[in-house]
C-alpha positions in Angstrom: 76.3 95.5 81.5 76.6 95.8 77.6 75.4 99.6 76.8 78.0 101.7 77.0 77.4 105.7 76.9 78.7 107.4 73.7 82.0 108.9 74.0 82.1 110.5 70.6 85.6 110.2 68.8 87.1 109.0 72.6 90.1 106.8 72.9 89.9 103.8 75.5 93.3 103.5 76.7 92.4 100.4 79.1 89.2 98.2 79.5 87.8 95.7 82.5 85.6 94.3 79.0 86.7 90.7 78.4 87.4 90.0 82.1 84.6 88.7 83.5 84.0 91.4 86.2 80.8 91.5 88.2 78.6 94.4 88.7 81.4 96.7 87.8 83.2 98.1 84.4 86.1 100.2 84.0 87.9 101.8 81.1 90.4 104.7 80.6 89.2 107.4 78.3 91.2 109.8 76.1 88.5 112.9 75.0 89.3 115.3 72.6 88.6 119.0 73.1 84.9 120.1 72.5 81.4 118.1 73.0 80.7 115.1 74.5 76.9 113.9 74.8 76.7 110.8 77.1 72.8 108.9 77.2 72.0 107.5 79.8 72.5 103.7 81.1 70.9 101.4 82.9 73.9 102.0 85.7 75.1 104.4 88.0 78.3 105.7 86.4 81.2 108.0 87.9 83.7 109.9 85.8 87.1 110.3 87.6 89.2 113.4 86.1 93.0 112.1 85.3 95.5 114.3 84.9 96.0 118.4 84.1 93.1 120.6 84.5 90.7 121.4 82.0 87.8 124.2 82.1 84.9 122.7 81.6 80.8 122.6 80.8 78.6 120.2 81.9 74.9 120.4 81.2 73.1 117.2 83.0 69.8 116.9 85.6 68.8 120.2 84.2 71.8 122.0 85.5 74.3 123.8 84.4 77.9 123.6 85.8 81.3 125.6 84.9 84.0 124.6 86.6 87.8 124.4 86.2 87.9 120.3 86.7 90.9 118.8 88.3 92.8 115.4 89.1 90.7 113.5 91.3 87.2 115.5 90.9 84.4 112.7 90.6 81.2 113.4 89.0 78.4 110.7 90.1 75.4 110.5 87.1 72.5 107.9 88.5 71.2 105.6 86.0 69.1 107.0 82.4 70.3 110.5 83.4 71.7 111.8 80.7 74.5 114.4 80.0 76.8 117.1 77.6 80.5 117.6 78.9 82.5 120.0 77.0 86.0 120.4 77.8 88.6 123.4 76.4 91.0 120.4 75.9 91.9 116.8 75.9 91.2 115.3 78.9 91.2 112.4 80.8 89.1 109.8 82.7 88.4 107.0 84.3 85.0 106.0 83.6 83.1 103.6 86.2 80.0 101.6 85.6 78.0 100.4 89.0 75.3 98.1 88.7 71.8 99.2 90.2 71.7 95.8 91.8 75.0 96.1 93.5 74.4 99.2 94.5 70.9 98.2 95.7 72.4 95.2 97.7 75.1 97.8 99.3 72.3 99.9 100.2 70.8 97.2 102.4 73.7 95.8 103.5 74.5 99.2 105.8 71.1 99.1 106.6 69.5 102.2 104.7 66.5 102.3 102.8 66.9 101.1 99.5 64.6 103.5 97.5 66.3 106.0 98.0 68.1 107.4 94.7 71.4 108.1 93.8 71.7 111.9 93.3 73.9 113.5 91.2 76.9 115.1 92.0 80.0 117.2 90.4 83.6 117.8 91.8 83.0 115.3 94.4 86.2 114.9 96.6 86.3 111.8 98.5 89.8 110.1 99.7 88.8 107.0 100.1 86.4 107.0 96.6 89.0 108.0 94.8 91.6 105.4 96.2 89.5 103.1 95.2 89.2 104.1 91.9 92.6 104.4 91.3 93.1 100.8 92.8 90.5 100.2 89.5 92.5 101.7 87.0 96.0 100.2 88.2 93.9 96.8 87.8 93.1 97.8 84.7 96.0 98.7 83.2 97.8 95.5 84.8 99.6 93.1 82.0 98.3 90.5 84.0 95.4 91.2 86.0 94.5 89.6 89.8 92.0 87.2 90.3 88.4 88.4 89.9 87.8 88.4 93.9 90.4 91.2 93.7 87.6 92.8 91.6 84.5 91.8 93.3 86.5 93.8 96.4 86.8 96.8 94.8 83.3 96.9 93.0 81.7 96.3 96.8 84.1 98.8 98.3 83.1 101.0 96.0 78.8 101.2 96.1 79.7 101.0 99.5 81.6 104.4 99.7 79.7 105.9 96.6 75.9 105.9 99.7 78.1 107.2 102.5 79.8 109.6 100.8 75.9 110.4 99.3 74.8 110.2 102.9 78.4 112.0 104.5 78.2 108.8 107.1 80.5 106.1 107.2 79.8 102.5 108.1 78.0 100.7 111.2 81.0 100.0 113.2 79.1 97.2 114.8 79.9 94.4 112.2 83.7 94.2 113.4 83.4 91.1 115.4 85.4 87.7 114.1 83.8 85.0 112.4 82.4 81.7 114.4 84.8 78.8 114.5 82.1 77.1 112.6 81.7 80.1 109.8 85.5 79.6 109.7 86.4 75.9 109.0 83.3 76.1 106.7 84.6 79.2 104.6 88.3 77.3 105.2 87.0 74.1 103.5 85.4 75.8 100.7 87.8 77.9 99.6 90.6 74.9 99.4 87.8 72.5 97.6 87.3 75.4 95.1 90.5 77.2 94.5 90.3 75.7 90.7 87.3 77.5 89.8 86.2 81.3 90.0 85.4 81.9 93.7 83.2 85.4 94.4 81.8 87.6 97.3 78.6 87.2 97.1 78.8 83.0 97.0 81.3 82.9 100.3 79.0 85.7 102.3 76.1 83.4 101.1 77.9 80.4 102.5 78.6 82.0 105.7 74.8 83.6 106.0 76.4 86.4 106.3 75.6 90.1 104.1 78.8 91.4 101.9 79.7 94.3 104.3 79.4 91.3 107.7 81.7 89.1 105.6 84.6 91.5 104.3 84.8 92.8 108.2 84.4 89.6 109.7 87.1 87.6 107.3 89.9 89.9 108.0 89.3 89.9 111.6 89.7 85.8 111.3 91.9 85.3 108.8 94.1 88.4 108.9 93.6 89.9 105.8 91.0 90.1 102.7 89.1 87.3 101.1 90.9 88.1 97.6 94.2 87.6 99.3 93.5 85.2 101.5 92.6 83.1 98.7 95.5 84.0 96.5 97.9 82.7 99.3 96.0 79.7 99.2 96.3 79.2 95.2 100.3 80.5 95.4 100.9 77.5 98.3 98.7 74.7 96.1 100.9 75.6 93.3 104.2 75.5 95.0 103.3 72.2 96.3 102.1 71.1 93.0 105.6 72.0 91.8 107.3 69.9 94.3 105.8 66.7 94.2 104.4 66.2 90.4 105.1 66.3 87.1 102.6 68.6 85.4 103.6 70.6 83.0 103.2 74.6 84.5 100.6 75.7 82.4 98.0 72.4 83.8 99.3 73.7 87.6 98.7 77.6 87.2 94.7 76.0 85.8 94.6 73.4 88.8 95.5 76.3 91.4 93.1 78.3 90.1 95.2 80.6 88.1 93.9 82.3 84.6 97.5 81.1 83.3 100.7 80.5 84.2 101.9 84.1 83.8 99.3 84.9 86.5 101.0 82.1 88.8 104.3 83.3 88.1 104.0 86.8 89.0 101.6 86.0 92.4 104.6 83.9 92.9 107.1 86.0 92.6 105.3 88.1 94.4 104.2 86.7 97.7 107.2 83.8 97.6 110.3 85.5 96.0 110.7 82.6 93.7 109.4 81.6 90.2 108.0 78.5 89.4 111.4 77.9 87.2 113.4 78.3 90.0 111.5 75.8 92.2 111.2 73.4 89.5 115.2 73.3 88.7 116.1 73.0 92.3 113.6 70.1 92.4 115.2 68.5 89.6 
C-alpha cells in the first residue's frame, strides 16, 4: 500500500513504513486545528481518536456529522470514500490502513459473503477493536519492534473484528478444536527449519490447509500460545544455544535465529530468559 491520504500540514509521530508489514499500515498523526481533506485510497482505513476531546466536523459518504470526539472513538472510511474532518483543536490519531484483500480473505474466513461492503461508520466503540489498535500503536512506537508475525497477528485480528463489529456478531466458535498430530509435527518442523528467514500467517495456515481464523484457534489450542510467540521462543532458545556452544560473533547469531539484529535478540532475551546474551556469553567463558 503506497498512497497515503493527505493529512495537510499533519505531523507523523510514529510510522509501520520501512517495516515490512503486510496488509496493514500504521502511523501516529499530530493534526492542527482546522481542515483536513482526506481522498480516498485503495484501502479500508480507520482513524482512532488519542487523547483530550475535540469538537469536531466531519463531512464524508454524503453525511454530515458533529460530534464532540473522544479517546477511543473509531471512525471506519471503506476504500475511494473520501472525506473533510475539521477539528476546533489539535488532535490526535492513530491512523490504520487495511488491505481490501485481507479484509476480503477475513470475510471468507468466518464464512460471510464476501461482496458485501464495508460501511462507514463514526464514534464506533468497540473494546476489543480498540485493544487491538492500541496493541498497533505500542508496536509502533517500539525502539525495537517484534518480529513481523507479531504484526501479521494484529493485522488478521483486526479485519477480523473490523466485519463483526460491522455485522455486531462474533466468531464461529466451532473452529476451537487442536491441531492433528500430523498438522503439528509438520508446522513443528517448519517453523525450526525456517526460524532464519521471515515466517508469516498466511504461509503456515497454507502449510497446514488450514484458513487464517482455523489456524490462529487451532495453534494455541496445540501449542499453548500464539504462532508469533510461539516462534519467538523458538528463535530466543536457538540463540541461547548458539551462545553456548559457538563462537559467532552476536550480531551473525541474532541473523541465524532469525532476529532483525542483535538488539532485537537482546531484549526477547531479556525478556522471556532474564538474561542478556552478555551475561551468558561471560559465564561461558
Amino acid at each position: 500500500m503506497n498512497d497515503h491520504p493527505q493529512t495537510g500540514s499533519a505531523r507523523i509521530l510514529a510510522s509501520s513504513r520501512g517495516r515490512g508489514w503486510r496488509g496493514l499500515e500504521a502511523e501516529m498523526l499530530r493534526i492542527p486545528p482546522g481542515r483536513t481533506h482526506i481522498s480516498g485510497t485503495p484501502y479500508h482505513r480507520l482513524g482512532i481518536h488519542v487523547g483530550r476531546p475535540v469538537r469536531a466536523q466531519c463531512r464524508c459518504d454524503g453525511r454530515e456529522h458533529r460530534r464532540l470526539q473522544k479517546h477511543g472513538d473509531i471512525d471506519v472510511v471503506p476504500a475511494g470514500l473520501d472525506g473533510v474532518w475539521e477539528d476546533d483543536r489539535e488532535c490526535m490519531i492513530l491512523r490504520l490502513a487495511i488491505s481490501k484483500d485481507l479484509l476480503r480473505q477475513a470475510t471468507i474466513d468466518l464464512g460471510r459473503d464476501p461482496s458485501e461492503a464495508v460501511v462507514p461508520r463514526f464514534q464506533l466503540r468497540d473494546p476489543r477493536l480498540e485493544a487491538i489498535a492500541w496493541a498497533v500503536k505500542a508496536e509502533i512506537e517500539a525502539d525495537v519492534p517484534s518480529d513481523n508475525l507479531y504484526a501479521d497477528t494484529l493485522a488478521t485480528a483486526l479485519a477480523f473484528r473490523l466485519i463483526e463489529a460491522g455485522n455486531g456478531t462474533s466468531r464461529p466458535t466451532d473452529i476451537g478444536r487442536a491441531l492433528s498430530s500430523r498438522q503439528k509435527r509438520l508446522l513443528a518442523d517448519y517453523i525450526e527449519d525456517n526460524l532464519d528467514t521471515p515466517l508469516s500467517l498466511a504461509e503456515l495456515a497454507a502449510l497446514a490447509g488450514l484458513s487464517l481464523s482455523h489456524l490462529k484457534t487451532q495453534f494455541r489450542e496445540s501449542f499453548s500460545m500464539p504462532p508469533h510467540q510461539y516462534v519467538l521462543h523458538r528463535r530466543v532458545t536457538r540463540a541461547e544455544a548458539l551462545i553456548r556452544n559457538s563462537s559467532m560473533p552476536l550480531s551473525q547469531i541474532a541473523l541465524e535465529a532469525g532476529f532483525a539484529h542483535q538488539s532485537h535478540m537482546a531484549n526477547s532475551m531479556k525478556r522471556l530468559l532474564g538474561i542478556s546474551p552478555g551475561a551468558i556469553t561471560r559465564a561461558r567463558n
